[in-house]
N, C-alpha and C positions, 0 to 999 in steps of 0.2 A: 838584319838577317844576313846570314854568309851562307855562300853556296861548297857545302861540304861534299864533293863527288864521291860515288863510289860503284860497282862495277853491277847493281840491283838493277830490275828494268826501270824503275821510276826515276832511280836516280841516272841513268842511262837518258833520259829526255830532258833532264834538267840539264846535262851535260850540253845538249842540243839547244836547251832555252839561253844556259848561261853564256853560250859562243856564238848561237846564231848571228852570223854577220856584225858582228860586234867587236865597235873599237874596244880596244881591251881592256878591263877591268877586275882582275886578276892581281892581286899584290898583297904580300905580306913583309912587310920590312924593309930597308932602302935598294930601290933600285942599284943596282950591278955598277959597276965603273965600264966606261963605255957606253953608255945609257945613250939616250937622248940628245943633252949636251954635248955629246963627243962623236955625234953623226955627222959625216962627210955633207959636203954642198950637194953633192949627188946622191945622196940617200936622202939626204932631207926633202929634195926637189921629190923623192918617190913618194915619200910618206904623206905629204902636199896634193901629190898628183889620186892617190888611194881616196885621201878624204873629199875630193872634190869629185871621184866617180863614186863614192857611196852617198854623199850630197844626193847627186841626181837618179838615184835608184830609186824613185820614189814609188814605184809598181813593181813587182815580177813576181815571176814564177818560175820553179825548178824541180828536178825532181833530185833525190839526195840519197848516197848511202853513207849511213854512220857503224864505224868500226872500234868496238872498244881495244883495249891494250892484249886481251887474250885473242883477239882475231876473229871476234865474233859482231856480225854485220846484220843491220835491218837496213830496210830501204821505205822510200817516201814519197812525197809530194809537199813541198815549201811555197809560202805565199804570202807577200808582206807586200804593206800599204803605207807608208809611211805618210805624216808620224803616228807613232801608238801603236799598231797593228801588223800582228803576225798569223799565221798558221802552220803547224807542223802537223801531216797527216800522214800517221804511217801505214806503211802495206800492212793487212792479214798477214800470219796471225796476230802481229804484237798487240791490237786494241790499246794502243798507246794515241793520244790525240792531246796537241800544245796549241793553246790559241793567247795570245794576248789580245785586248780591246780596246786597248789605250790604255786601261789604268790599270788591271789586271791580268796576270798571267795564270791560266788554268790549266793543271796537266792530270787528264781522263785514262784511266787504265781498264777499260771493260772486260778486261780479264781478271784481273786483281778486284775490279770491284770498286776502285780508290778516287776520290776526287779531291788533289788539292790546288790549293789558292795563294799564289804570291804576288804585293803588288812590285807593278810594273819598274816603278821607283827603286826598289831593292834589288833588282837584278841587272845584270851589263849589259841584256836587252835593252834597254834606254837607251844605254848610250847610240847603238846603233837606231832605233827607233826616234831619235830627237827631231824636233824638229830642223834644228843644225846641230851637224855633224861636224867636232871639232878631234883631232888627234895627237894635238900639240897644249890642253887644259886636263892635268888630274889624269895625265895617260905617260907610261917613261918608256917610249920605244929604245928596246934593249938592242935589239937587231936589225937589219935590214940586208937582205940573201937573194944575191941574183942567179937565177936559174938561165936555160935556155932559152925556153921561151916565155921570161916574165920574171917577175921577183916577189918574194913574200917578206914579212913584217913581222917581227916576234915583240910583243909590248907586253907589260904591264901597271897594275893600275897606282897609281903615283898618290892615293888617299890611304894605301897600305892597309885596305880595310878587309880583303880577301886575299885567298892565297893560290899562285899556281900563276899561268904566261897562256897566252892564245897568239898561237901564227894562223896569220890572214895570207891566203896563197891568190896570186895573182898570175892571169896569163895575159900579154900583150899584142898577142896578134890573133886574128884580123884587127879585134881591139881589144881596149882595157877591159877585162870580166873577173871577176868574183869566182874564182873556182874550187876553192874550201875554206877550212881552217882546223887545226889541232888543238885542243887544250890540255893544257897540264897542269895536273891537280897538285896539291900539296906534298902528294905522296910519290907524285913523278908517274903516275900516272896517264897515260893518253887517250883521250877521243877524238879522233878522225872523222870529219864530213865533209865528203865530196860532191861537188855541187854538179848534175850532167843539164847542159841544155838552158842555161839560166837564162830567162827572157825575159824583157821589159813590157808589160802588159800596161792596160788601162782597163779602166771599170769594173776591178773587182768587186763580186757584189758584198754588202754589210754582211751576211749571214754568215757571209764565213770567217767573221771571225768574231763569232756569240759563240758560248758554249756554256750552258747553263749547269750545274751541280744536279744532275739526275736523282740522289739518295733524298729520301726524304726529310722532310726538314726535322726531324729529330735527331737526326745524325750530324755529327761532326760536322763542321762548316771547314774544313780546310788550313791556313795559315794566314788568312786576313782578319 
């Protein structure tokens, strides 16, 4: 399965599932000259330094706004438990709601009505979800961009099996934090999510992240 973006609300969450904190996974054809291979000791030392505080992000919670490329923004509440488990819970009105469970990802539209189903396995959500977090296997960091305060990561995915780039933004002071990521879709396309307040929690409870298919069971089961 390939994650096809486009600027729909559904597909607008998927935008959200396919980047959530995730090493990148986004590629269609040979990585860029400059890649990876050709990253400075000091960009490699970053890329190192990212994977080993998204390693230990094993709890948190945030709250998010995501912005598509026409400048249109909802806002949320994120919640992941690694490994396996996400939640993406947007403000009213969107009735948009993204849970992964470990094996599946379910994105709930109670507007639209819509409930579908992708596993876990097929999206970049994993990679970020894994139990180790690797960003140097089946990943070809294209960029590495220092800001003022902090630097971001622009990678794609090195199985060539999706199309488009996700930058990981990072700030460094007081310390190392997670504070979005952009994707860009095949079509050059951008979704923007800003991460405010990101905090490392403990004992999130299971519930939040079951979401069971509401429609009756004569209706469509989704994409699993």
């Amino acid at each position: 399965m390939e994650f096809r973006m486009t600027l729909d609300r559904r597909s607008l969450s998927l935008a959200l599932v396919a980047s959530a904190f995730a090493a990148p996974a986004f590629a269609q054809g040979s990585a860029p000259r400059g890649a990876q291979g050709a990253l400075s000791p000091a960009d490699r030392a970053l890329v190192e330094r990212a994977a080993t505080y998204l390693q230990g992000l094993t709890e948190a919670k945030a709250r998010f706004v995501q912005t598509d490329g026409r400048g249109r923004s909802v806002t949320g509440d994120v919640y992941l438990k690694r490994p396996g488990k996400a939640r993406f819970d947007y403000d009213p009105p969107s009735g948009l709601l993204v849970v992964s469970d470990g094996g599946v990802v379910s994105v709930q539209d109670t507007r639209l009505k819509t409930f579908d189903r992708y596993p876990l396995s097929a999206t970049p959500l994993a990679v970020f979800l894994a139990k180790n977090i690797r960003l140097d296997q089946g990943v070809s960091v294209t960029r590495v961009t220092r800001q003022a305060d902090g630097f971001s990561i622009t990678a794609r995915d090195g199985t060539k099996r999706t199309a488009g780039q996700i930058t990981l933004t990072f700030r460094e002071t007081p310390q190392l934090t997670l504070t979005g990521w952009t994707v860009t879709d095949a079509q050059n396309r951008q979704t923007r999510v800003q991460l405010q307040d990101l905090q490392r929690v403990s004992g999130l409870a299971s519930s939040l992240f079951v979401l069971k298919d509401p429609r009756p069971k004569n209706v469509g089961r989704g994409k699993v």
